[in-house]
N, C-alpha and C positions, 0 to 999 in steps of 0.2 A: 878434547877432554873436558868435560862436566866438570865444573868445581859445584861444593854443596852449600848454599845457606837457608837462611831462612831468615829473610829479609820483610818488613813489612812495605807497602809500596800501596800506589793509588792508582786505579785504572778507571779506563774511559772504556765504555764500551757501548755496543751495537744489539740492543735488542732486535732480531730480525724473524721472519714468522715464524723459522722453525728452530732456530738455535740461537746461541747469546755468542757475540765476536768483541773479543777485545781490540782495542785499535789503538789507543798512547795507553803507558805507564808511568809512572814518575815513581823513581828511586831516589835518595838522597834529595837534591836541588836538580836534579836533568832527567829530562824526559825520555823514551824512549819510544819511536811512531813502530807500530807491527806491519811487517808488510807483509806476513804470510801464516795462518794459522797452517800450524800440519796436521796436528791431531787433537783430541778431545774425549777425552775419556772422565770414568766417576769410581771414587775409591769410598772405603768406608776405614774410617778411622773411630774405634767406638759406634759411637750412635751418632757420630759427624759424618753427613754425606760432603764429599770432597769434586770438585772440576777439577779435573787438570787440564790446561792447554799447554799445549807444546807451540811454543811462537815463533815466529824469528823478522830479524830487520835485514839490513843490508851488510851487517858484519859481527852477527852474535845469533844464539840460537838462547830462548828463555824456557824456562817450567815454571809458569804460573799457577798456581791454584789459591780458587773459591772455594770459603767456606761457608755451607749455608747453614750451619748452628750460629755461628758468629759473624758471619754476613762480611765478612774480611778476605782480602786480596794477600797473598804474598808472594815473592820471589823465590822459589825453591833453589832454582838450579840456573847455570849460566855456561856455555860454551864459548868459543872464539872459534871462528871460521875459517 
């Protein structure tokens, strides 16, 4: 089950030739390393074009998303495995 926030957070990511990969987050003081993108997709909220990636580690599944009007990271969404 998804719980819902909207967390601001810091990520590290992988420019790569043909897509951008996130690879640690920091929420609060702890980090969080991604071991698996699943999906990647683009929303429009207003005239904000939005990333979403769907992440996960070894024991949580995230919803990340990029905003590129404000060029900011957050934590949507959070599961337990």
């Amino acid at each position: 089950m998804y719980e819902k926030m909207s967390e601001p957070i810091e990520v590290l990511a992988a420019f790569k030739k043909d897509r951008t990969e996130p690879m640690v987050f920091k929420w609060g003081n702890r980090h969080y390393r991604i071991k698996k993108v699943n999906l990647v997709h683009t929303e429009r909220r207003g005239r904000e074009k939005i990333y979403i990636f769907s992440v996960s580690d070894e024991a949580n599944a995230y919803r990340l998303s990029f905003s590129t009007e404000s060029m900011k990271w957050q934590l949507e969404e959070m599961a337990v495995l």
